[in-house]
N, C-alpha and C positions, 0 to 999 in steps of 0.2 A: 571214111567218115569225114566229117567236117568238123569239129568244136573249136576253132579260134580263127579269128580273120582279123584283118586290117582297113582300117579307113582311113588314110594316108592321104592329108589335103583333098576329100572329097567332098565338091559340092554340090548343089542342086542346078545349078548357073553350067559347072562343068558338065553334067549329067543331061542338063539339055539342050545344048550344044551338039552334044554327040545321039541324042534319041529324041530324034524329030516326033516334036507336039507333049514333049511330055511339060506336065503341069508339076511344078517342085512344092516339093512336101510345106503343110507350115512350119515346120520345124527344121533349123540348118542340123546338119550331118558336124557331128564333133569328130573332130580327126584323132584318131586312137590308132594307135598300131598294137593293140592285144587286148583284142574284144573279145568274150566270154562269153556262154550263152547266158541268157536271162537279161543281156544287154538292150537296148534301143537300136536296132539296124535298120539300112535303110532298102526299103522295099519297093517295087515298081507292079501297079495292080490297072487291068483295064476297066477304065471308068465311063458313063456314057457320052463322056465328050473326048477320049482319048485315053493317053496313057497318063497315070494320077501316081505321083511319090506319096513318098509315106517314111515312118518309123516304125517301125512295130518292136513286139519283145519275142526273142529267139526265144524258141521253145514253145511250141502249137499246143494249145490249149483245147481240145473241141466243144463246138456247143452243147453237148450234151453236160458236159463239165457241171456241176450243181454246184458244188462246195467253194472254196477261199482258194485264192492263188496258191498257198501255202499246202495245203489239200492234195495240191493234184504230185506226183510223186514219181509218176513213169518220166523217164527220158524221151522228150519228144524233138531234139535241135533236128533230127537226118528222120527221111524217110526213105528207106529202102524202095528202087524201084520194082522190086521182084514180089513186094507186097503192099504197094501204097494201095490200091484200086481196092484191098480189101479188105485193111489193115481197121480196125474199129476207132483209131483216133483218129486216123488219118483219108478215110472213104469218102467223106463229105466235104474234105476242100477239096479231094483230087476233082471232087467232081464241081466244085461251083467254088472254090477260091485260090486259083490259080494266079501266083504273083511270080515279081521274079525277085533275087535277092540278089545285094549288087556290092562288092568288095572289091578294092583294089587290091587283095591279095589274100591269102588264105593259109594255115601252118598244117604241117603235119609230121609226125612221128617216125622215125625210121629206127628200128630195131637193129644193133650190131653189137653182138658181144654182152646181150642181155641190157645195154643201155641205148635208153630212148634219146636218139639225135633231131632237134627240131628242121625243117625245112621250107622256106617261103617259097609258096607258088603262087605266079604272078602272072600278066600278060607280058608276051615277048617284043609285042609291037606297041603302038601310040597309045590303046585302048586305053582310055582312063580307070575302067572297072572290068570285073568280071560278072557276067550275066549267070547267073543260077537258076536253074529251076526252082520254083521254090512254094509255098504252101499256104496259105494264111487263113486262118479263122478269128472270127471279131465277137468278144467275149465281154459281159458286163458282169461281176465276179464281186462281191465284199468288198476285197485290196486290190482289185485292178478292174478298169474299163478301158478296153479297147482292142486292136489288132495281135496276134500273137504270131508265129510263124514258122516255120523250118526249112531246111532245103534236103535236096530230091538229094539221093545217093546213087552211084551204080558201081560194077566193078570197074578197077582202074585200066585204064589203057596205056599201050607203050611204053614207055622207058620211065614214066612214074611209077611203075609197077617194082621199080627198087627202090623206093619211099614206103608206098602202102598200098594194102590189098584194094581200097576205093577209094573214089571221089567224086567230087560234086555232079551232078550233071550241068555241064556249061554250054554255052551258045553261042552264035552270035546272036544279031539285031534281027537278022530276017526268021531264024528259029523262033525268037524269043516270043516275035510276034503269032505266030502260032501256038506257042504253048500259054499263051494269055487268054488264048479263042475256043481251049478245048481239043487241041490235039491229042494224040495218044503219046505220051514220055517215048514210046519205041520207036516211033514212028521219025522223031525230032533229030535231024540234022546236028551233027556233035559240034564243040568248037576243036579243030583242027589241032594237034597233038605241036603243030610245030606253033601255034600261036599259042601255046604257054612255054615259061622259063622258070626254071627252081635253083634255088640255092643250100646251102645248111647256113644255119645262123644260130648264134650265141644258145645256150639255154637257157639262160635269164630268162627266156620268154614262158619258158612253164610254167611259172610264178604269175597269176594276173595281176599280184602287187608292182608288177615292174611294166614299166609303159616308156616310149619314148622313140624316134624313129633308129637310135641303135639296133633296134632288137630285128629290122628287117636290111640291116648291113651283112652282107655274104662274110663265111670266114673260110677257113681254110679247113676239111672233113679232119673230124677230128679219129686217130687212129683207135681203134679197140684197143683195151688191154688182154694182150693174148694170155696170160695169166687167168685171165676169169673166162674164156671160150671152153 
């Protein structure tokens, strides 16, 4: 799964620099490094004159949704790719709101000794972000108007697979553009196992009261206590 990511000095300036023709959201990307869901993320959707930023709020809302933001109660940040195509919140962007979802980094959980250790995964090369599959539907609601969103999930590949059983499904630029046009998730070109890097970092970061670019500083794995194995 995916529930925390980082926006670490990202902007719309750097973002299209690197993704020829895209148009930067009206709103700057606030640099956080321990984004929650229900946050402002930023999202990359194809528009009729190219590719169009955005913010939306993690956690996909579908149009059918009737009631107040507050109302809606399922967990929607991940969708499963083993059942987005038929999934009832999530059937109607797979098919017509395909976006992509863009972090410079993402956390995840590694279980040893019955304690959850955090760990940042990031790009290993120049990439300023990570490209996600990702979901959006555009929602007019009581307490919110506007885009909401999630990202695609699958199981984990390679040597992340000693962190966690999933994760995102990433890309490059040339995939990306594909799964903006209606490709099939299966179908989509993976991003390459050696172009990402992980580290463990602090726990602080479990906490979303604690923010600051500490929290994506590598430390040294911290050992179990073989007492509680």
């Amino acid at each position: 799964m995916c529930g925390r990511m980082a926006h670490k000095e990202l902007t719309w300036a750097q973002l299209a620099g690197w993704m020829q023709g895209l148009a930067p959201g009206e709103t700057e990307i606030e640099t956080r490094y321990n984004v929650p869901p229900t946050a402002m993320i930023p999202i990359v959707r194809q528009g009729h004159l190219g590719l169009q930023g955005d913010l939306a709020r993690w956690g996909l809302i579908p149009a059918f949704h009737r009631g107040s933001l507050k109302d809606w109660k399922a967990t929607t940040i991940n969708a499963r790719i083993e059942s987005v195509a038929t999934a009832p919140s999530f059937r109607a962007a797979y098919r017509g709101g395909r976006c992509l979802v863009l972090a410079s980094g993402y956390y995840e959980w590694q279980v040893r000794g019955g304690v959850k250790y955090p760990h940042y995964i990031r790009p290993s090369g120049n990439a300023p972000a990570l490209l996600m599959a990702g979901l959006e539907s555009r929602v007019r609601l009581p307490d919110y108007e506007g885009p909401t969103c999630a990202v695609l999930t699958e199981p984990v590949r390679g040597a992340l697979a000693q962190v966690h059983d999933r994760m995102p499904v990433m890309m490059g630029l040339e995939a990306a553009a594909d799964w903006l046009v209606g490709g099939p998730v299966e179908a989509l070109p993976r991003l390459p196992m050696e172009a990402l890097g992980w580290h463990e970092v602090a726990r602080t970061v479990s906490s979303i009261r604690n923010e600051g670019p500490d929290l994506i500083e590598p430390i040294e794995p911290v050992a179990p206590d073989l007492f509680s194995l």
